[in-house]
C-alpha positions in Angstrom: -7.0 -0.3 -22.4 -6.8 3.2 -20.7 -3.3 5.0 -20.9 -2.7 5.1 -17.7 -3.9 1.8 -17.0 -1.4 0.5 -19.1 1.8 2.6 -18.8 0.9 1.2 -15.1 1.4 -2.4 -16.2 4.2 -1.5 -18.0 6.1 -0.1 -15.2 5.1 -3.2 -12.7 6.3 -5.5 -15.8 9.7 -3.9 -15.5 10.0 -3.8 -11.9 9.2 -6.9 -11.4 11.5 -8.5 -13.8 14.2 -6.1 -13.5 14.4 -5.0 -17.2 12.5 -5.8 -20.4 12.6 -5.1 -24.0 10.0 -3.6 -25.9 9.6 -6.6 -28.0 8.7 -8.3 -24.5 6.2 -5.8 -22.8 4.3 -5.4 -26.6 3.6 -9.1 -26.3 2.6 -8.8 -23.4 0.1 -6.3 -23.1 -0.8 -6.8 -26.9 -0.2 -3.5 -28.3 2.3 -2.1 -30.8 5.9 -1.5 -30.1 5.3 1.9 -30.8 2.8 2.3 -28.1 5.6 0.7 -25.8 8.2 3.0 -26.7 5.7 6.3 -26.0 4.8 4.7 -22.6 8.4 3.8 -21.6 9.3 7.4 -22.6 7.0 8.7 -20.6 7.5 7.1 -17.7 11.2 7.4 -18.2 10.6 11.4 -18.0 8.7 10.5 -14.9 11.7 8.5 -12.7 9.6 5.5 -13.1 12.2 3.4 -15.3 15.0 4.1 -17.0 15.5 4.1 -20.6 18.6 1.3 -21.6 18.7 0.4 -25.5 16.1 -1.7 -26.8 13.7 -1.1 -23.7 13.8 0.1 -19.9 15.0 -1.2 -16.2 14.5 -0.2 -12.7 16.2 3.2 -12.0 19.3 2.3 -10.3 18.0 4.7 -7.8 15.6 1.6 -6.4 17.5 -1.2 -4.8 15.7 -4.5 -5.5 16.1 -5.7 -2.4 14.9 -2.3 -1.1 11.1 -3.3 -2.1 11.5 -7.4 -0.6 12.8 -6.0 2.7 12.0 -9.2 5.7 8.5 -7.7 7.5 10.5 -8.7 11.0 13.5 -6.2 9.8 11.4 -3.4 9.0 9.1 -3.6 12.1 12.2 -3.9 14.2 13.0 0.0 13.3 9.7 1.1 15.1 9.8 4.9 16.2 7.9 6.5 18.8 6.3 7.9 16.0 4.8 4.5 14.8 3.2 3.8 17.8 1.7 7.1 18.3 -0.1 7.0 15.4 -1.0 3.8 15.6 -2.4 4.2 19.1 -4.3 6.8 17.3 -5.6 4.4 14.9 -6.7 2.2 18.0 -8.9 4.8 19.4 -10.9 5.3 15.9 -12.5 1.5 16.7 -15.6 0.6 18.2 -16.2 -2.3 19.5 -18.9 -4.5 17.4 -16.5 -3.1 14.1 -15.7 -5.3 11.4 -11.8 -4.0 11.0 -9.6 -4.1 7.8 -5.7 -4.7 8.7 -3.2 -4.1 5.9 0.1 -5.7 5.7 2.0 -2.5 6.9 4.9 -2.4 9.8 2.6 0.3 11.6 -0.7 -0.6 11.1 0.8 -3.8 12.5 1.9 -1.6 15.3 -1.9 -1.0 16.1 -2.0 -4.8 17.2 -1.3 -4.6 21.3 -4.1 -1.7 21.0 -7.0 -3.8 19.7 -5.3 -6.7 21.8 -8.6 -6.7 24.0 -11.7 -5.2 22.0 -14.4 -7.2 20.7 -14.1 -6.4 17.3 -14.0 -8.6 14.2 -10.4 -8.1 12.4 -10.1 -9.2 8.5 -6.3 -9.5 7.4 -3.9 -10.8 4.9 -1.5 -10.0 7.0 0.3 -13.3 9.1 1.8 -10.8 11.4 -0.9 -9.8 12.5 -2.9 -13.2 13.0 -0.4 -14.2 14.9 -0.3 -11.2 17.2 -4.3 -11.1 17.5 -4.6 -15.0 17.5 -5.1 -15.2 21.3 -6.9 -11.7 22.1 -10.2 -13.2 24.1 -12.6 -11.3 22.0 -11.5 -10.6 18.4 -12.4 -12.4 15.3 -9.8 -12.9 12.9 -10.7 -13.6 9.5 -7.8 -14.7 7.5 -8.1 -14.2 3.7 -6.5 -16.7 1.3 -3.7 -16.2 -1.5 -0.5 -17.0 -2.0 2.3 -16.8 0.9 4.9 -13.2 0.7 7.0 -15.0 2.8 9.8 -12.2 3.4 6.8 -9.9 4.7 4.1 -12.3 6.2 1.5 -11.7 4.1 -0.9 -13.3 1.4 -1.4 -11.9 -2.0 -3.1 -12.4 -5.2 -6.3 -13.0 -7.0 -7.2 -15.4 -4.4 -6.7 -12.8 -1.7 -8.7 -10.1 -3.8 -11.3 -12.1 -4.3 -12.0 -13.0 -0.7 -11.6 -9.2 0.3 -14.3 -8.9 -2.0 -17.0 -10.9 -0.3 -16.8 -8.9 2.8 -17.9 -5.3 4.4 -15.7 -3.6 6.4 -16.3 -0.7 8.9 -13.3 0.8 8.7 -9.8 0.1 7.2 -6.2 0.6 8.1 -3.7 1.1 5.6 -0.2 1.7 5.2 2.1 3.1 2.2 5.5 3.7 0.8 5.4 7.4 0.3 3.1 10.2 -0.3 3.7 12.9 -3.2 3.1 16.8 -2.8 -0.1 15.8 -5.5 -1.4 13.3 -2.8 -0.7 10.4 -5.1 -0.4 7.4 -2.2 2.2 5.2 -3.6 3.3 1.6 -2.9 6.8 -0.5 -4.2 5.0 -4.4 -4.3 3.1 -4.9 -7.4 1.2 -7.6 -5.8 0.2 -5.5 -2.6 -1.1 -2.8 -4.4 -4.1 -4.8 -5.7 -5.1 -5.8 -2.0 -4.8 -2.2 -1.3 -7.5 -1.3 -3.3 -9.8 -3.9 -2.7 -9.0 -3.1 0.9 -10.2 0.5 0.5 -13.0 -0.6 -1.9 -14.6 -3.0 1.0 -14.6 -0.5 3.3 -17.0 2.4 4.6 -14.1 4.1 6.2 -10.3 3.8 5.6 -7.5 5.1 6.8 -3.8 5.7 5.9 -1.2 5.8 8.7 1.8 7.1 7.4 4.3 9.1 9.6 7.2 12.3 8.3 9.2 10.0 6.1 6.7 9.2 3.7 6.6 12.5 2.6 7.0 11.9 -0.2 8.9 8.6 0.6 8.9 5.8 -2.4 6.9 3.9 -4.7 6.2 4.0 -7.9 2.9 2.6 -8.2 -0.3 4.6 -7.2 -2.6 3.2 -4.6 -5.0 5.5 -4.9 -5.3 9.5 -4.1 -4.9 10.4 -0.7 -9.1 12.1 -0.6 -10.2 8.3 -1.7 -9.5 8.4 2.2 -11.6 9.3 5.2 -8.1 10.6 6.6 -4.7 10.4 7.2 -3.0 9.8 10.5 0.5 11.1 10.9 3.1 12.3 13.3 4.0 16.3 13.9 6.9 16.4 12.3 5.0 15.4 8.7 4.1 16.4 5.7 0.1 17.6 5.0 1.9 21.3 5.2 3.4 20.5 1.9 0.5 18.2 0.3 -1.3 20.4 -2.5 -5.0 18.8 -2.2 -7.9 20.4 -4.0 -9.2 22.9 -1.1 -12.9 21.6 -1.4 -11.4 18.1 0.1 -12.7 16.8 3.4 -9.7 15.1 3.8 -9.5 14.4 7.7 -6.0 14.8 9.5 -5.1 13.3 13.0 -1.8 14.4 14.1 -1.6 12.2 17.6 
């Protein structure tokens, strides 16, 4: 198993329960406790977990309830900033495009936009099926997985898998933060997956992320922000202070 494809599962192990011993995440990804205890050491240096006797726990810096916030709480704090971008957004479809929604507040934002194209729009993402489910021209395809109840939306191998029978013209993704390195990070351990597959799918995809995710949270990487056809953000953001490799064709809509 690659190093950072483990030191990965290692952090979502301990995220998601909380804490764990090193006992526990060596049985669990069947390596040696010695391997554990470089990993957790590392990603201890890195703000990732914290180092407690015997094995690691979320930083106390990271709320648990700050990653399971309700979908209807965190789309009720919509800025004029969210729906600038995500008019934006609107404007990069055609009509006749297969369209990938994420499960984000402000690509869900993009919703009343699209309300009346003739587009085809794939989605784990209940929020939006039930905002689309009436527009006279759009079809939704739903994919399957298992119900995220506090934020709406279906996750899992189930949900992978179906992303991965489809094409997709272009994608619309949302994050928890962005660092300086252009790391695009997420919180959910189970969303993270669907983010990939999302981008993956796709010919095109796009992030919409506005000033505060910069850097924002997370502590898993979705991917790097040039795995992107572009970002969509709000003036008052941060590409200024992103340090991408100068050769990058990164594109940057600022609405």
């Amino acid at each position: 198993m690659l190093t950072d494809v483990r030191q990965r599962r290692v952090a979502e192990f301990v995220h998601a329960k909380g804490s764990a011993s090193v006992q526990e995440l060596a049985a669990a990804l069947d390596v040696s406790e010695a391997t554990v205890r470089r990993d957790l050491q590392h990603l201890a240096d890195t703000g990732v977990v914290e180092r407690v006797r015997g094995g690691a726990c979320r930083p106390h810096s990271i709320r648990p309830e700050a990653d399971h916030a309700a979908f209807d709480v965190v789309a009720g704090r919509e800025t004029g900033a969210k729906r600038r971008i995500a008019r934006a957004a609107a404007g990069l479809v055609r009509d006749g495009d297969v369209v990938a929604l994420d499960i984000g507040t402000t690509v869900f934002a993009m919703c009343p936009y699209l309300h009346e194209r003739s587009i085809t729009v794939v989605t784990a993402s209940l929020a939006v099926v039930a905002a689309l489910s009436n527009a006279p021209h759009i079809d939704l395809v739903v994919m399957g997985g298992v119900l995220r109840p506090n934020y709406q939306s279906l996750v899992g191998v189930l949900t992978e898998s179906c992303l991965r029978q489809v094409r997709v013209d272009v994608a619309f993704l949302g994050a928890a933060g962005v660092r300086p390195d252009g790391a695009v990070l997420d919180s959910t351990p189970s969303e993270v997956p669907v983010k990939r597959a999302m981008i993956d799918v796709s010919s095109r995809s796009w992030l919409l992320a506005d000033h505060a995710k910069f850097p924002g949270s997370g502590f898993l990487e979705i991917a790097p922000l040039t795995a992107f056809t572009g970002l969509i953000t709000d003036n008052a953001a941060g590409p200024d202070s992103l340090q991408l490799p100068p050769e990058t064709d990164l594109e940057v809509l600022v609405p």
